[in-house]
Structure formats: C-alpha cells, structure tokens
C-alpha positions in Angstrom: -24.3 -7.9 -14.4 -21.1 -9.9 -14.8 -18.5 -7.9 -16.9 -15.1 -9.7 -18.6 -12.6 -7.4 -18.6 -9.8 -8.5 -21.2 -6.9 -6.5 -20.4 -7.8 -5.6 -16.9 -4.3 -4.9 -16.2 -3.8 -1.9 -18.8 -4.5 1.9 -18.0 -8.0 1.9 -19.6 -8.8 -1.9 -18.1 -7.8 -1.0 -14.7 -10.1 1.9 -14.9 -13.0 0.0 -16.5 -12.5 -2.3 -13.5 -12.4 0.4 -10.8 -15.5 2.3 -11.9 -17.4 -1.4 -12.3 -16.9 -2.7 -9.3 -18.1 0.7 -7.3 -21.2 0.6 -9.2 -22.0 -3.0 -7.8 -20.9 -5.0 -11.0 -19.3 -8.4 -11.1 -16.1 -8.5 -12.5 -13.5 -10.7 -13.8 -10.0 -9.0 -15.0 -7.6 -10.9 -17.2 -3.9 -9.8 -17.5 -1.0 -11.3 -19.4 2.1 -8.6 -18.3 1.7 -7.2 -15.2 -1.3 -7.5 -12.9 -4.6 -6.4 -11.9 -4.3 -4.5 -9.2 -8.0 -3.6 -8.2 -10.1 -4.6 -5.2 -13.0 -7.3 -5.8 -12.2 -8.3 -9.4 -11.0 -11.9 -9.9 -8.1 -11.9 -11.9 -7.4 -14.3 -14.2 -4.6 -14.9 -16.5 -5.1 -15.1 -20.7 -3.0 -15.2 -23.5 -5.9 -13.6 -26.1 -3.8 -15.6 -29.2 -4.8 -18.8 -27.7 -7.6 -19.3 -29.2 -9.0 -22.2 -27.1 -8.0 -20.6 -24.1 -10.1 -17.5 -24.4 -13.3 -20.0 -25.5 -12.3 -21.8 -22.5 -12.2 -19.1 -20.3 -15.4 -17.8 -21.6 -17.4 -20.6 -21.4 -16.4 -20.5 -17.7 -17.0 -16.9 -16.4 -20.4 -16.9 -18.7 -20.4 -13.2 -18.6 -23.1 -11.1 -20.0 -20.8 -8.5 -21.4 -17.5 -8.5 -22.8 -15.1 -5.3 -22.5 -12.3 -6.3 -24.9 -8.9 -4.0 -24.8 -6.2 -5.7 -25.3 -3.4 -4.8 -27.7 0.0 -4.6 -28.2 1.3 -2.2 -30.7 4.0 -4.2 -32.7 2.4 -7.3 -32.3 -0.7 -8.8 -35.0 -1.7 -11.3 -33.2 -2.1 -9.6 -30.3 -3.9 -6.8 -31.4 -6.0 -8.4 -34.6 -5.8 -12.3 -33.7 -6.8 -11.6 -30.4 -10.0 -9.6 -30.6 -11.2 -11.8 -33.2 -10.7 -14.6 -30.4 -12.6 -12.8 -27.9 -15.4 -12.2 -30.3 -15.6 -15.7 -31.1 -15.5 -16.3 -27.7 -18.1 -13.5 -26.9 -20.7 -14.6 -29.8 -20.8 -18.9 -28.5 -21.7 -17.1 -24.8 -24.0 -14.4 -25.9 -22.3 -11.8 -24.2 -22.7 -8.4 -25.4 -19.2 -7.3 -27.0 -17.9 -3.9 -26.5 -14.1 -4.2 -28.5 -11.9 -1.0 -28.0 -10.7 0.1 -31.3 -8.2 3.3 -32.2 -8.2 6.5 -34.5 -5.1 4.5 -35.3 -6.7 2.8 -38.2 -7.0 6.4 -40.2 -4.9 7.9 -42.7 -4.7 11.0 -41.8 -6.1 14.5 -43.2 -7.5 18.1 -42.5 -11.6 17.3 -41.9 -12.9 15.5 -38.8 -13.0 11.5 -39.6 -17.2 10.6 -39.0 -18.0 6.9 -37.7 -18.8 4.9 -40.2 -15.8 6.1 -42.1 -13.8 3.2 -43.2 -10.5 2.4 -42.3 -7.5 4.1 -44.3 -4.5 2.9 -42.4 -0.4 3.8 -43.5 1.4 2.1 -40.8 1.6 -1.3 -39.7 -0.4 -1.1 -35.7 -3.2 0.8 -37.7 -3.8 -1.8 -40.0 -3.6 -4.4 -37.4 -6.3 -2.2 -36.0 -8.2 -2.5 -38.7 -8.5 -6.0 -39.5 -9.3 -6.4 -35.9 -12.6 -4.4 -36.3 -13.4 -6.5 -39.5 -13.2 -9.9 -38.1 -14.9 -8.6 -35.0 -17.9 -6.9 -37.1 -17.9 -10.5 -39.3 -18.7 -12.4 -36.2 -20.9 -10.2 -34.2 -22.2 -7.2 -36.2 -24.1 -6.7 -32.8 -21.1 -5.7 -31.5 -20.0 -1.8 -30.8 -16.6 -0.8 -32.1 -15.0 2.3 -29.9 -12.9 4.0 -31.8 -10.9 5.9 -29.1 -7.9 8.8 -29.8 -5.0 9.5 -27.1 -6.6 8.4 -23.8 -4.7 10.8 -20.6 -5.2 10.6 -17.2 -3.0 10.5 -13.9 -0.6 7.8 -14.8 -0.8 8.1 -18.5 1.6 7.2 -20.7 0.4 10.2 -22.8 1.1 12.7 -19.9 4.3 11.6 -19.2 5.7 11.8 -22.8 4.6 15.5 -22.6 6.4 15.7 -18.9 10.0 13.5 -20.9 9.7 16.3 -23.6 9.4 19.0 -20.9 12.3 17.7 -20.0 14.4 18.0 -23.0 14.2 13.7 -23.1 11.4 12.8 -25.6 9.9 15.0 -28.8 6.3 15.8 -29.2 5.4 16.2 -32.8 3.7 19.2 -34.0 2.1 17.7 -37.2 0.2 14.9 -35.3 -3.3 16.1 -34.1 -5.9 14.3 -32.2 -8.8 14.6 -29.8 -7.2 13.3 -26.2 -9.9 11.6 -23.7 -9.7 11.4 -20.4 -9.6 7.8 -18.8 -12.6 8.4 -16.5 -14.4 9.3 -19.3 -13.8 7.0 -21.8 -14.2 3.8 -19.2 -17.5 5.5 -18.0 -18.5 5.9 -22.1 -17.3 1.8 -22.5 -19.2 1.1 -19.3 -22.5 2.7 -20.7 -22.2 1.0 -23.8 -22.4 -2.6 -22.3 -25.9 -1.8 -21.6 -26.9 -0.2 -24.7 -27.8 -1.8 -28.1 -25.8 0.4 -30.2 -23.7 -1.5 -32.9 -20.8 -1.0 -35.2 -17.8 1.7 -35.0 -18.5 4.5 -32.7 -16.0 7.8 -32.0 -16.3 8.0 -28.5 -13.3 10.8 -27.9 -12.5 14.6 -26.3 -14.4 17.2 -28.5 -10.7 19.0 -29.0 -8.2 17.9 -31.7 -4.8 19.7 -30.2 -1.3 18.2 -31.6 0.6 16.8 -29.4 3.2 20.1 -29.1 0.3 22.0 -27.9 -0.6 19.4 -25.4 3.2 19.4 -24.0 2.2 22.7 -23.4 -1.4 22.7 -22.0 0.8 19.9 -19.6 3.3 22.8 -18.6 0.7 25.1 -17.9 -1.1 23.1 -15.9 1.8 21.8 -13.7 3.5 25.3 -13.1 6.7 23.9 -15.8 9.4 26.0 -17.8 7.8 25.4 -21.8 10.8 26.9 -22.8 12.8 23.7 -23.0 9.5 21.6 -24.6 11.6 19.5 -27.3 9.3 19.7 -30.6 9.9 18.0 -34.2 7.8 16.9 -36.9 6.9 13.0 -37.7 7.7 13.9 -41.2 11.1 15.4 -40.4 11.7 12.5 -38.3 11.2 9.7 -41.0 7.9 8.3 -39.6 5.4 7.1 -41.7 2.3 7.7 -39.6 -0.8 9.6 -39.5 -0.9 13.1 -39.4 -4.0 15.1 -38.6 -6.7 12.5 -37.0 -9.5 14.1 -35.7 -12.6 12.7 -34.5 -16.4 13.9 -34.8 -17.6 12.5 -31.6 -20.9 14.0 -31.7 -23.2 11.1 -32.6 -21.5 9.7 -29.1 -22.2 12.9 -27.1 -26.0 12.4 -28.0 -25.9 9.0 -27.1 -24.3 9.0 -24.0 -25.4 10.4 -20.5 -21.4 10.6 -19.9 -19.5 14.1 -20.7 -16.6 13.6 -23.1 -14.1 16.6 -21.8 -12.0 18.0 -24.0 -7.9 18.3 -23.2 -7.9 21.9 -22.3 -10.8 21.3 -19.9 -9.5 18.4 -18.3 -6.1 19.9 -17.8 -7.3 24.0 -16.5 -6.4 24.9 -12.9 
C-alpha cells in the first residue's frame, strides 16, 4: 500500500510513519515546521492551506490511503481549512481518508461522550475541530473521523507538562478529565483503520478518564519524583473557558480493532 502521511513530522505522524514503514508500507511524509525524521519515507514539504498544492501533491503520490493530522491549535485554517483540503484532495484520488480529529470538539460534562455524539464545542481550537470534521464528512462520508483524547508517549508534550508541573513550572488542572492514549497505540489503531471500511467519527482513546492532576501524579510515581511539589489549579480558577470533564466511550473501537487501547495507569506502572 502507499500511505500519505500529512503531518509526518508531528509526534503522532512520526509514529504513524515509524510503524508503516516496518510493516513493509510505502510511505510519503509531509512536514511544514520541522522535519521528518524517519528512515525510508519520502518527505515532502506542504502547506495544507494551499489548496492547489495539496491537489497537486496528491495527484502525484497517488496514494491509496490518506492519514491526515495536521493541526495547529490557534490557527483555522490550519486545522479546519486544511483537512477539508486534504479531503478534497483525497476524494479526486480515491484514496481512503483516515482525518485525525480531537475530544476537543466537546463541551464538556460528567457521562462518557459516545461516537456519533455531535460536536458541542466552547473554545475556539474545538470549534475549528469541528468544522473540520463537517467539511471532511461533506466530501467523503466514506471517510473515518478519529476522535483522539491526550495522546502520551516518550517525547510527549503531555508527559512533559506533568514533569514542568513536577517541577513547580507549569499547572496541571484538576477539573479537566480525559482518557490519555498512548502513541503506539493510537498510530497502530489509525494504521488499522486505513484498511478497514468503517466510516464517520470514531473514539479511538485509553479506556481511563484521569484529570490531568492525577496524571502529574501517575507521572511521579512512575519516575521515582517528589509529588509534593506537583503545582495544581483549576481551569475555572484560572479564567479559561474550556472543556471540563471529556470522557470518551471507546468501546465500539475496542471491538473493532485487533489493537489494545491501554489505559494511562497501565501504560505508566513499573
């Protein structure tokens, strides 16, 4: 198979790329900032809010799936523009579409958010969020929409919040809960998915909703660290308007899938 990678370069890309290639795939990677930086993918560079450009690009590689993950949290055309570019792009190919979407896109509340839930969102990244998933679901309602939560790993940006708070430079919020995925997993989940027919918003996320407080911790524990100086708040004492609770029902994904979602307290024991 030959797999597009759009946003090869970013944590979740890179490892999309790294599993892809070990399995025999064919794999183009395209980066914008930074670089892709894994063995046998051809990297190529994209700006996804040029419109012709990601057609043009497209109509080149000819892949036969797309793995769309782009996104840049304070910027629309980035993150909504741009994936309906790629689908665009995706749909005049015929590539199967896999577009990485966010529990970003909820409001926020105490029961576990199912997928076919529509979006709620209160802030301005989670709206962008969701207008990306209805212009991609307009163009190719074949397409499968991830809806992803806090994605940790070795390298994460997640995990090293949690080691700045540790430190007494960052706050971890108490009132913000969500179901944490490890990288390996989630990239091996996407990976799957390019081969399946499944279509439309799927929560594809760790089985454990934790705040992120109680992650600083599970991060402490894990790494032998003082929690005694873990610097805690509240969004809500802290003026954000964000969501809240977020949690996830992941099960329709677990049947689905061969690959093991692990939840946070798993992944981060012994």
């Amino acid at each position: 198979m030959r797999l597009l990678v759009v946003g090869a370069s970013g944590f979740l890309g890179g490892e999309v790329c790294r599993q892809a290639v070990t399995a025999g795939e064919r794999v183009v990677g395209t980066y914008h900032a930074g670089a892709v930086a894994v063995p046998g993918v051809a990297a190529r560079w994209l700006d996804v809010t040029d419109r012709s450009a990601v057609r043009a690009l497209l109509a080149e590689v000819r892949p036969d799936a797309v793995i769309a993950t782009p996104y840049r949290y304070d910027d629309w055309s980035v993150t909504a523009d741009g994936a309906a570019h790629v689908a665009y792009a995706a749909a005049e190919v015929g590539a199967r579409l896999v577009h990485l979407s966010s529990d970003a896109l909820h409001a926020g509340r105490p029961t576990p958010y199912r997928d076919d839930e529509p979006p709620t969102p209160v802030f301005p990244y989670g709206a962008a969020k969701a207008a990306a998933e209805t212009a991609v679901r307009a163009i190719d309602p074949a397409a499968v929409l991830v809806r992803t939560s806090l994605i940790v790993g070795e390298g994460s940006k997640q995990i090293q919040l949690c080691l700045d708070a540790l430190a007494g430079r960052a706050t971890l919020f108490t009132d913000e809960l969500r179901c944490p995925v490890d990288v390996r997993d989630l990239a091996a989940a996407v990976l799957e998915l390019t081969r399946s027919e499944v279509a439309g918003p799927l929560n594809v996320a760790g089985p454990e909703a934790v705040s992120r407080a109680e992650m600083g911790l599970l991060v402490a524990a894990r790494l032998g660290l003082d929690p005694a100086g873990l610097k805690t708040g509240t969004s809500v004492g802290a003026g954000l308007h964000r969501p809240t609770e977020v949690r996830l029902d992941s099960s329709r994904a677990a049947e689905l899938l061969r690959t093991r979602l692990r939840g946070i307290s798993e992944l981060l024991a012994g």
